[in-house]
C-alpha positions in Angstrom: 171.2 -176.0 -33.3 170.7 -179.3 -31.0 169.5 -177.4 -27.8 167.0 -174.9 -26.9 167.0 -173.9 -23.3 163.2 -172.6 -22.6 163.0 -170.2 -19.0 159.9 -169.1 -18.6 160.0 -166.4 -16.2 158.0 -163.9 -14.0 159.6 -160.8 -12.3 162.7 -162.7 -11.3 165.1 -160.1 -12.6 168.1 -160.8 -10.7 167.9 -164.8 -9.9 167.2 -165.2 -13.7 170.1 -163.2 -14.4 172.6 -165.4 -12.5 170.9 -168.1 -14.4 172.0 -167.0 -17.4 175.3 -166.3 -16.8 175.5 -170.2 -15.5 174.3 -170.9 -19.2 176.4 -168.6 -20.9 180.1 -170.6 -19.1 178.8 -173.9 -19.7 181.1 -176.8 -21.3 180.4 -177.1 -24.7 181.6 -180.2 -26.5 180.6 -180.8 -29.8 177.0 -179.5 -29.5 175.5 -175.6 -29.8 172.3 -174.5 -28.0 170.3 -171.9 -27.7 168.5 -169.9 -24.7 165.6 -168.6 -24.6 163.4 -166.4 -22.1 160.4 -166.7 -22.0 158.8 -163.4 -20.1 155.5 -163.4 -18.6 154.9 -159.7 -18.4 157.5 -158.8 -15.9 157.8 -155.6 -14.4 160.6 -155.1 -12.8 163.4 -154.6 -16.0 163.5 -158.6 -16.4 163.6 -157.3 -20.8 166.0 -154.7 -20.5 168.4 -157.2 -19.2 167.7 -160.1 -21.5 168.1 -157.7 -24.0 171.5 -156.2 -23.1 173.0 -159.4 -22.3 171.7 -160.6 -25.6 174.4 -158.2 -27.3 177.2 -160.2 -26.0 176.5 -163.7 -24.6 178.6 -166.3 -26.1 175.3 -168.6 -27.6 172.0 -167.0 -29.1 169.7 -165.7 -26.4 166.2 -164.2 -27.5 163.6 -163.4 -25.9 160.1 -163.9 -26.0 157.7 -161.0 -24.2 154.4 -161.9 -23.4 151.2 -160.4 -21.7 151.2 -161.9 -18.3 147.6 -164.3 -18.9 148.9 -167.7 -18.8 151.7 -168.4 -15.9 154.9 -170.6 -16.9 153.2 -173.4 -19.2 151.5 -170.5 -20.9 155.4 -169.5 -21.6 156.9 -173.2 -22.1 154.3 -173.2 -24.7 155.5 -170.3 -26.5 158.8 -171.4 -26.2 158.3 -174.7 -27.3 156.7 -173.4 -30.7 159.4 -171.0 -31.5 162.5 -173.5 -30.5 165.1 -173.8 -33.3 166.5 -177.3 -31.9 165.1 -181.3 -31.7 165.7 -181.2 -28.2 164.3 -178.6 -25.4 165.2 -177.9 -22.1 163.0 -176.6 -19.5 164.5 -174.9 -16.6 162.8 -172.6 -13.8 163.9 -169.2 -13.2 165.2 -170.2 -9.5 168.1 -172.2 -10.7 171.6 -171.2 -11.2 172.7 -174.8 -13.5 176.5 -176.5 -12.6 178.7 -176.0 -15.6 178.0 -179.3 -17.5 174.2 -178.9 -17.2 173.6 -179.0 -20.6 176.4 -181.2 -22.1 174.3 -183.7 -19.6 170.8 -183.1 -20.8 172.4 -183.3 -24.9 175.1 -186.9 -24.1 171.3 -187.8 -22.5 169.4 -187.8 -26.1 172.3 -189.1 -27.8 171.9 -191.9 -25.6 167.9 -192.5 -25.9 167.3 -191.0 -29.0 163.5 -192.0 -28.9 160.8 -189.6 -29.1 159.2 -190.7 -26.4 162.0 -190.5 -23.5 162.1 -187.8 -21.5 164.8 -187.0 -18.6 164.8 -184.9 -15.7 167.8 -183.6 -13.7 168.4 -182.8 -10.4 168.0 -179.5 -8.4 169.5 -179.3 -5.0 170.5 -176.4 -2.2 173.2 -174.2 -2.6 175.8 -174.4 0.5 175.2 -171.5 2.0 171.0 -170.9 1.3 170.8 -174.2 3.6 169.9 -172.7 6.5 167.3 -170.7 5.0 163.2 -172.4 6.3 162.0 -171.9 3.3 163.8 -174.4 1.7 161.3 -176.8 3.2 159.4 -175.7 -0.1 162.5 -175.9 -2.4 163.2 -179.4 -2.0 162.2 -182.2 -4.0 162.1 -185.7 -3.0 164.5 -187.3 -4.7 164.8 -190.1 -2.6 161.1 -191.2 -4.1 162.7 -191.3 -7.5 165.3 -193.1 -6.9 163.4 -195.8 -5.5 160.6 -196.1 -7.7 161.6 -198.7 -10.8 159.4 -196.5 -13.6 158.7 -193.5 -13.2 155.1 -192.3 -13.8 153.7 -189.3 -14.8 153.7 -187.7 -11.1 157.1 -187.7 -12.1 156.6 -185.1 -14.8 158.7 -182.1 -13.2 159.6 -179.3 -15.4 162.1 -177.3 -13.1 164.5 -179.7 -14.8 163.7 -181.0 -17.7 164.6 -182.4 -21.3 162.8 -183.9 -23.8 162.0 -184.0 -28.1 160.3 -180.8 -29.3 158.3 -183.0 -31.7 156.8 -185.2 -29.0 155.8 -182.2 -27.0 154.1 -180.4 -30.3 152.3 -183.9 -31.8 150.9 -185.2 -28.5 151.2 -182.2 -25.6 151.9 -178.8 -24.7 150.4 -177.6 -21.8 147.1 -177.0 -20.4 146.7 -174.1 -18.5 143.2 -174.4 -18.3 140.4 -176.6 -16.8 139.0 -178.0 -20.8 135.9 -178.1 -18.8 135.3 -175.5 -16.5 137.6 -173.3 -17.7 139.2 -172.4 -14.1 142.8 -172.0 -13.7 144.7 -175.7 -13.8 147.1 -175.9 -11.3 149.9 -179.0 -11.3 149.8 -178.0 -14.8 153.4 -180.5 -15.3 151.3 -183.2 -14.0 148.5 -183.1 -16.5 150.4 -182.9 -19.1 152.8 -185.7 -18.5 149.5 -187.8 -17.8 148.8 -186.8 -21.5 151.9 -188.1 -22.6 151.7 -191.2 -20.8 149.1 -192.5 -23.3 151.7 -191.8 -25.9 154.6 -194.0 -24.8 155.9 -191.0 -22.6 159.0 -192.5 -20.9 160.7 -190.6 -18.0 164.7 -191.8 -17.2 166.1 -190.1 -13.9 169.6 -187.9 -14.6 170.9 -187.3 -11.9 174.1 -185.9 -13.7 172.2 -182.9 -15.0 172.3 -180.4 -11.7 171.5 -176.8 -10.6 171.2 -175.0 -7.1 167.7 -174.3 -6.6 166.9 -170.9 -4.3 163.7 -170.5 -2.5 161.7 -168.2 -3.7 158.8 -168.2 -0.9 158.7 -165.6 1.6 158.0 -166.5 5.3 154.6 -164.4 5.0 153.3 -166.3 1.8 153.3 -169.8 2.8 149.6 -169.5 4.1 148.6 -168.9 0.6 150.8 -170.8 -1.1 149.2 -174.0 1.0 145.6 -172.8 0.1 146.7 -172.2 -3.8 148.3 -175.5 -3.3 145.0 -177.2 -1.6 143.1 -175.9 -4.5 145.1 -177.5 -7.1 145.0 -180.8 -5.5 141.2 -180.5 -5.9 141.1 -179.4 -9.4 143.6 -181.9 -10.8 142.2 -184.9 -8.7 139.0 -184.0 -10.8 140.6 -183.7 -14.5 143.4 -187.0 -13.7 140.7 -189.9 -13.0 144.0 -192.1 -12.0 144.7 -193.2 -8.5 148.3 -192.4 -8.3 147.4 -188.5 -8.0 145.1 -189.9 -5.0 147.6 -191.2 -3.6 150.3 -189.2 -4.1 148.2 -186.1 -3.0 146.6 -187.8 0.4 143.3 -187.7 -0.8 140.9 -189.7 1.7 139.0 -192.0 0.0 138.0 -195.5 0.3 140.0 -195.8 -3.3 143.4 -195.9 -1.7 142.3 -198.7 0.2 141.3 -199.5 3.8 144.9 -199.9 5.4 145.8 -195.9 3.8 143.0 -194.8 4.4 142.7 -195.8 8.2 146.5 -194.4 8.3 145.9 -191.5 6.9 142.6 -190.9 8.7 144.5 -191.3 11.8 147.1 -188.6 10.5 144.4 -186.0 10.3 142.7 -186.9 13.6 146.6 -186.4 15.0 147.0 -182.9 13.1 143.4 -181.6 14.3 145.0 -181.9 17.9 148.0 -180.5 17.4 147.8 -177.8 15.2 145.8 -175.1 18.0 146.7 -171.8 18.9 148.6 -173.1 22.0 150.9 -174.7 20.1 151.1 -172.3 17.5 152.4 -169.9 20.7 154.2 -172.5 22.1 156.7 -172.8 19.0 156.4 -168.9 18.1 158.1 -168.5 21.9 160.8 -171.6 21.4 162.2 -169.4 18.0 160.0 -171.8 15.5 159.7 -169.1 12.9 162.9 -167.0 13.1 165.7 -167.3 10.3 167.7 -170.2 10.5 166.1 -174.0 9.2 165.6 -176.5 12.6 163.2 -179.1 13.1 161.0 -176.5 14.9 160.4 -174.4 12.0 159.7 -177.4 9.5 157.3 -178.2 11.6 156.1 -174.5 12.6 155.7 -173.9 8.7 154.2 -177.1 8.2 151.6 -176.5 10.1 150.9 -173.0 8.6 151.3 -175.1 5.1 149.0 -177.9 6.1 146.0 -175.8 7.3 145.4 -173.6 4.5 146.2 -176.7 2.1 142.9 -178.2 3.6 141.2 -175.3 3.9 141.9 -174.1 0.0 140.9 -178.3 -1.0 138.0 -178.0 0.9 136.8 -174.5 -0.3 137.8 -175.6 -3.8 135.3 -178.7 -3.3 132.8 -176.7 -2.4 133.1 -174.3 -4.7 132.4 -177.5 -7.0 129.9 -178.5 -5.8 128.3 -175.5 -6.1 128.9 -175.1 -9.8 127.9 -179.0 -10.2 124.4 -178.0 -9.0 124.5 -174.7 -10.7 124.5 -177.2 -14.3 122.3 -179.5 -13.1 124.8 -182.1 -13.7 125.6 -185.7 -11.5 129.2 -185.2 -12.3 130.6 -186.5 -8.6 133.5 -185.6 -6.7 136.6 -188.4 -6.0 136.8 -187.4 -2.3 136.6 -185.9 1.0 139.8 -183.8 2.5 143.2 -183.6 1.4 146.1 -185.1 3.1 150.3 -184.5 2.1 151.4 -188.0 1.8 
């Protein structure tokens, strides 16, 4: 075995399955791989149809079921331990890969053998989901990789990624948890490939190694997806003590320097004006949030986004503070409000 393919997945029943039948009529030249699923207590007959395609796909597909505690690096983490090949795969439940998605990701560690190199693919849009506004929260920014000359552990994105099974089990695996609070961790990729980066972790752009990516978010969750999101800038800005998540994150403090953090002070002054109720009205009359992807509605849904992104860092600093008191403890906060960059 040379590959294991690790989904972990979470009451995605139909997406996953088109997922797998992508995995199941890829090209296979000298290489095998396995697949396997990795269940987070799904409800909605996500096993019975792992297990019934198990009986006849064309490479070995198990599947691990697990009590829906830890999210998706919960899942990785099982899947990691129970791999059968050097090299592992991670791939989200949202993507349907292009036929010579894993013939990439193996000719990749044939290439860079090392332990410590890591690669990560490329997701884009499918053709005819492009209109959709919700892929405003599918897309990654690509262009940013493709610009930067070393990739750093922001980098660390396991939608689409390969890397040794070894390196993962000697120096990672992720962390699901706050080690000190014991609070959820969000950006849970992030921490962990800040863990790695002490070990020689090494992350190479493939752009060869491709999948559609569908969005997944409802119109009517992107409030709380911006607070959940808010949150997690908080909570990892506290457990990464590097200025690159600052950054990356908008955070305003004087660390990022005065010229960002005049800019990005400026930003927020700019948002508190515009985002009111006359303009939410204003772009709710002009079609902002109906079904088809314009400027309006990035902006319409970036707003949304944006507010309860502040408001969930903000709660979640407070909410810090409060236990910081609670302990008696000096430990400080990094910073003030969050900012996308």
């Amino acid at each position: 075995m040379d590959i294991s393919i690790i989904i972990p997945t979470y009451n995605r029943r139909d997406l996953l399955q088109l997922g797998l039948l992508a995995l199941g009529r890829q090209t296979v030249m000298g290489f095998s791989y396995e697949v396997l699923v990795c269940d987070d207590g799904s409800s909605d007959g996500t096993q019975q149809m792992c297990t019934q395609m198990a009986a006849t796909y064309p490479v070995p597909l198990r599947l691990l079921a697990l009590a829906h505690v830890g999210g998706p690096s919960a899942a990785r983490n099982e899947g990691t331990a129970a791999a059968a090949a050097p090299v592992v795969v991670y791939m989200d439940d949202d993507i349907i890969p292009d036929a010579d998605y894993v013939l990439r990701h193996f000719e990749f560690h044939l290439k860079f053998p090392q332990e410590n190199v890591v690669a990560i693919g490329e997701l884009y849009t499918p053709e005819h989901e492009r209109t959709n506004p919700m892929t405003l929260f599918s897309e990654f920014p690509y262009d940013h990789v493709r610009a930067e000359p070393k990739l750093g552990f922001m980098f660390f994105w396991t939608g689409n990624m390969s890397l040794k099974r070894s390196f993962m089990l000697q120096h990672g695996l992720f962390r699901f948890k706050d080690p000190v609070n014991g609070e959820t961790l969000y950006f849970e990729d992030i921490e962990c490939g800040y863990r790695l980066m002490r070990h020689g972790l090494e992350i190479r752009f493939l752009p060869e190694a491709r999948g559609e990516h569908y969005p997944t978010l409802p119109p009517e969750r992107v409030a709380a997806k911006g607070y959940g999101t808010g949150k997690g800038h908080f909570r990892v800005s506290q457990v990464i003590p590097d200025i690159a998540v600052v950054i990356r994150f908008g955070i305003l403090t004087p660390e990022i320097g005065w010229q960002r953090y005049l800019k990005l002070g400026a930003k927020r002054v700019m948002f508190r004006i515009v985002d009111n109720p006359l303009t939410h009205l204003a772009l709710t009359a002009m079609g902002a949030s109906g079904k088809k992807r314009s400027r309006l509605s990035d902006f319409y849904y970036y707003l949304i986004f944006r507010r309860n992104m502040i408001a969930g860092y903000n709660d979640e600093k407070r909410a810090h503070r409060q236990r910081v008191q609670a302990a008696g403890s000096a430990t400080p906060d990094r910073s003030t409000t969050a900012e996308t960059a």
